[in-house]
C-alpha positions in Angstrom: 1.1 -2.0 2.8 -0.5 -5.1 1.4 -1.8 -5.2 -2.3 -4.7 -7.0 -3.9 -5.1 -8.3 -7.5 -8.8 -8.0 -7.7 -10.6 -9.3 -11.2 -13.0 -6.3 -12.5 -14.1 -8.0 -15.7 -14.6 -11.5 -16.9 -13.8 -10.6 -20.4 -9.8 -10.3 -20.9 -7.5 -8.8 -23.6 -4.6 -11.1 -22.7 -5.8 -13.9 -20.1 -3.4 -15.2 -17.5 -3.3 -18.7 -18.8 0.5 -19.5 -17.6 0.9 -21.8 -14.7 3.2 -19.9 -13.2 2.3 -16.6 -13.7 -0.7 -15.6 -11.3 -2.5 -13.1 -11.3 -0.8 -11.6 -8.5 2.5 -11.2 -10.1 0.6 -8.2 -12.4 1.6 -6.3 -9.2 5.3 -7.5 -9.5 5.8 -7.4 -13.3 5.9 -3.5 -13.7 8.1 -3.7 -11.1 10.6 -6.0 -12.2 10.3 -4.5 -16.2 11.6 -0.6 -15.0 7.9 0.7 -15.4 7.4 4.6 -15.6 4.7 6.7 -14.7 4.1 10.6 -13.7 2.7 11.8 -11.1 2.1 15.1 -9.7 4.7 16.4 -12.5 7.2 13.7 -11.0 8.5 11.0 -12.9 9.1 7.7 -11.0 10.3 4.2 -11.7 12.0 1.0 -9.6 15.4 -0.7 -9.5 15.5 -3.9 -8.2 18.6 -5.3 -6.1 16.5 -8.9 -6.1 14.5 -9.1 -9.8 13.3 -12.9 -9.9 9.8 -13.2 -10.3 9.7 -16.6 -9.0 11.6 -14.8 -5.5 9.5 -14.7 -2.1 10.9 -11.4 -1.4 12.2 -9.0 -3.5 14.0 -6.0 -2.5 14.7 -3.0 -4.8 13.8 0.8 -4.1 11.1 3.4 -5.7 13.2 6.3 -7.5 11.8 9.9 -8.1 13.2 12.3 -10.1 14.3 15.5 -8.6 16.2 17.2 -11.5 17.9 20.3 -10.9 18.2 23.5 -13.3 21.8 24.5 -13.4 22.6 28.0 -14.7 26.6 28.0 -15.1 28.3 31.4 -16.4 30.5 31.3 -19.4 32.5 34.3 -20.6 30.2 35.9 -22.7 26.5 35.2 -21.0 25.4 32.1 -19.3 24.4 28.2 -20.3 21.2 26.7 -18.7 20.5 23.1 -18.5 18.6 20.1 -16.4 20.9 18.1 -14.1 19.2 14.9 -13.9 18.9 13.4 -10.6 16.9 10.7 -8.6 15.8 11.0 -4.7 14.7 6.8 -3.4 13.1 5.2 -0.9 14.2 1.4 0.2 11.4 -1.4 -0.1 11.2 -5.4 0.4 8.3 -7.5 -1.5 6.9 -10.6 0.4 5.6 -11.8 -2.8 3.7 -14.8 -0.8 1.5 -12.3 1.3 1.3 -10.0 -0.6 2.9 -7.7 1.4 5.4 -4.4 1.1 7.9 -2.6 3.7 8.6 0.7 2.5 11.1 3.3 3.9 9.3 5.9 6.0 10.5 9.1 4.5 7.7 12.0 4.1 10.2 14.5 2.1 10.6 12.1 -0.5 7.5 10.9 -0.7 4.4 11.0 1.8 3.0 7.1 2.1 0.0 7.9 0.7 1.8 9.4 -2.5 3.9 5.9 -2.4 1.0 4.0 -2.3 -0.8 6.0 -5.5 2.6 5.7 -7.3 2.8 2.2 -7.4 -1.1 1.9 -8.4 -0.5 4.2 -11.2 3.2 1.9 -11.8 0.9 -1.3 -11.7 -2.5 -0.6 -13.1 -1.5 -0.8 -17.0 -0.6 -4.1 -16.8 -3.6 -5.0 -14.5 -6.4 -3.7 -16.3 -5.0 -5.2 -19.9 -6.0 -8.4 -17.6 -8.8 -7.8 -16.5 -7.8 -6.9 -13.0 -7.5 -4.1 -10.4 -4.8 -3.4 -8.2 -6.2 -2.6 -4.6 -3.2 -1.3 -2.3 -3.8 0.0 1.0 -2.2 0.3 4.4 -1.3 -2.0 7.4 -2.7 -0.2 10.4 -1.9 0.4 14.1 -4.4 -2.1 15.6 -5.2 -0.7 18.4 -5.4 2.9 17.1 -9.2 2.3 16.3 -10.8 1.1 19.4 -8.5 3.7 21.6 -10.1 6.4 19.5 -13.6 5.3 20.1 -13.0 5.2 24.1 -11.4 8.3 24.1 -14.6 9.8 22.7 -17.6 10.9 24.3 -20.0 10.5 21.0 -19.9 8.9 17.4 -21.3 10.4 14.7 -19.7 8.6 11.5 -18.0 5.3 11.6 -17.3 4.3 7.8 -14.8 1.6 6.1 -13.3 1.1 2.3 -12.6 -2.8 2.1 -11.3 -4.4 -1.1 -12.8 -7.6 -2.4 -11.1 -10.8 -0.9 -8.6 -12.5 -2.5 -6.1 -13.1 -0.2 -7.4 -13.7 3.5 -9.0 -17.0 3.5 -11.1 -18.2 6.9 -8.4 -16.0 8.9 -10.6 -12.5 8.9 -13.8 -12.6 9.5 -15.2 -10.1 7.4 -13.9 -11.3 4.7 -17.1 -13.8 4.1 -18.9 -11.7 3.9 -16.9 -10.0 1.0 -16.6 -13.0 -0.7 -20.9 -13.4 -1.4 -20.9 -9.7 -2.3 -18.4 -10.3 -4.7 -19.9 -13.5 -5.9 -23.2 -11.8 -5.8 -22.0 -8.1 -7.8 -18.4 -8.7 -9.1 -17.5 -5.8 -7.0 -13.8 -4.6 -6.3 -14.8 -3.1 -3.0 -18.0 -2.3 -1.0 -17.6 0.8 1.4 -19.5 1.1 4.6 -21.0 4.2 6.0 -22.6 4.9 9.5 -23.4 8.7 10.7 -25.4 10.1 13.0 -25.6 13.8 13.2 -26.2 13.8 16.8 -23.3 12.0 17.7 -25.3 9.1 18.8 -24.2 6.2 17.0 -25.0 2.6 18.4 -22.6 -0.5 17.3 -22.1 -3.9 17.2 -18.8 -4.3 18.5 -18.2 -7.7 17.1 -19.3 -6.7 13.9 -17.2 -3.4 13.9 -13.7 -5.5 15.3 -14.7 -7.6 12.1 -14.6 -4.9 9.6 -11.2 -3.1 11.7 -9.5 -6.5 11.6 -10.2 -6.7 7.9 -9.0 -2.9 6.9 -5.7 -2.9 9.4 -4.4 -5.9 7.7 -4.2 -3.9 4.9 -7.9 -4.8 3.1 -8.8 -1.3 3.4 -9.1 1.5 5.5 -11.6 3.6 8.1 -12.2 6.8 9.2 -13.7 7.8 12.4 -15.9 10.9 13.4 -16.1 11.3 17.5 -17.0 14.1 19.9 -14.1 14.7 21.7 -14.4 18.1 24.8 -17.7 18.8 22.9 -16.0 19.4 19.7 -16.4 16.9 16.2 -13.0 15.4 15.2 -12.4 12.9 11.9 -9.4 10.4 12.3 -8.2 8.5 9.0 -5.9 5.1 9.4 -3.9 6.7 7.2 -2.6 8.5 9.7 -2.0 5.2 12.3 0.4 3.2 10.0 2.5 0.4 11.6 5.7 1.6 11.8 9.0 -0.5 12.8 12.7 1.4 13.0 16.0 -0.8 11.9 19.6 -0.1 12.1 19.9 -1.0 8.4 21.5 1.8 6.4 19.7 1.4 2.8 21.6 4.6 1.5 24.0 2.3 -0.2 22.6 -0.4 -3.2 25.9 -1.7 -3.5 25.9 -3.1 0.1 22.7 -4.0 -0.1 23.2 -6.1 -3.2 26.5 -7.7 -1.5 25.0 -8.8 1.8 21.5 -9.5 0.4 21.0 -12.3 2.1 21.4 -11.0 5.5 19.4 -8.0 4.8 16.5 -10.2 3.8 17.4 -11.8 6.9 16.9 -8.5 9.2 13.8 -7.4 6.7 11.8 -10.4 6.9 12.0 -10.3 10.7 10.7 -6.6 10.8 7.9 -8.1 8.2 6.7 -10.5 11.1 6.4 -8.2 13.9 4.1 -6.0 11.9 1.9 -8.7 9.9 -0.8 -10.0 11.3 -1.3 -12.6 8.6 -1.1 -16.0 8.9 -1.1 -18.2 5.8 
């Protein structure tokens, strides 16, 4: 996932004035300060193994709470109480990009529950700034154009992309973003093409612009083809880069004993699935 710190207001309760704390660190500083929030009647939080704000990458993991109801017999009836517990996914923090690598692990937590935990986690401290948090997925890049030639009509084509703040000259797109923004003060603009008839035309220069934009994690798409006569809708959500390591994150102790050479491994699996060059 990547994660944008979008202003939303020009009036703020508490400007960021310090020089060396950037609007961008209002995604790590919830984070880093053991933040709370609850979700879906779940309580979460963070632990860090790496907590320096100053830190290119910080590693740590995303804890839910899972606690069990014990009913334990006595002599004369029975006690009942709440066995606190915690269930935890592994995640590294390239701070510089923006960027997060979170353990794939749908029991614990589906990504797209991860990625609305840490907005609600981060959004408290954002908005008291005058910002939004924007957090969406890094996407299989070729996921979107092999489901357009796969189909035999289009009838919807639509994106979600956040406001730019991060990209620079290197996408396309994001230009265009950046005099909407300048124009509106928006956080993001969505982008909507249907055709009942599944008979939708396309700049495909235009379109690769807006795909580029969304897989590198500005936002996202969803698709509407014809596929053996019937409609179909696919969502990135459901083409996420993925990478597998050998790194066994059960552990924190490890992990905080040979940090080094797990930032090692983890910033190598960062580069083969960013797209990003700063």
């Amino acid at each position: 996932m990547r994660y944008f710190v979008v202003q939303s207001s020009q009036t703020t309760l508490f400007p960021v004035v310090d020089d060396n704390f950037k609007p961008k660190d209002l995604f790590i500083f919830p984070l880093i300060n053991r933040q709370e929030t609850n979700y879906y009647n779940k309580k979460y939080t963070t632990r860090l193994v790496s907590a320096n704000q100053n830190d290119k990458y910080i590693v740590g993991y995303l804890l839910k709470s899972t606690d069990t109801h014990l009913i334990q017999l006595d002599k004369e009836l029975f006690n009942e109480s709440d066995l606190p517990n915690w269930e935890k996914l592994f995640f590294i923090i390239d701070t510089e990009k923006q960027m997060l690598l979170v353990e794939y692990n749908t029991p614990v937590a589906t990504p797209e529950n991860v990625k609305n935990v840490l907005i609600h986690l981060t959004r408290k401290a954002a908005s008291s700034n005058g910002y939004t948090i924007k957090l969406d997925f890094l996407v299989d890049k070729f996921a979107f154009w092999k489901i357009i030639q796969d189909a035999t009509g289009i009838f919807q084509i639509a994106f979600d992309l956040s406001a730019p703040n991060l990209f620079g000259g290197t996408k396309k797109a994001n230009e265009w973003l950046r005099t909407l923004k300048e124009k509106h003060n928006m956080t993001n603009v969505g982008v909507d093409f249907r055709n009942e008839n599944a008979e939708l035309r396309y700049d495909e220069e235009e379109l690769e612009s807006y795909r580029d934009y969304a897989d590198s994690g500005g936002g996202n798409w969803t698709l509407g083809v014809l596929q053996n006569g019937r409609k179909k809708k696919y969502y990135s959500v459901n083409h996420l880069r993925k990478k597998e390591t050998e790194l066994n994150t059960d552990n924190p102790n490890y992990i905080r004993d040979n940090l080094e050479e797990v930032k090692q491994l983890l910033i190598k699996l960062l580069k083969t699935i960013d797209d990003l060059e700063l």
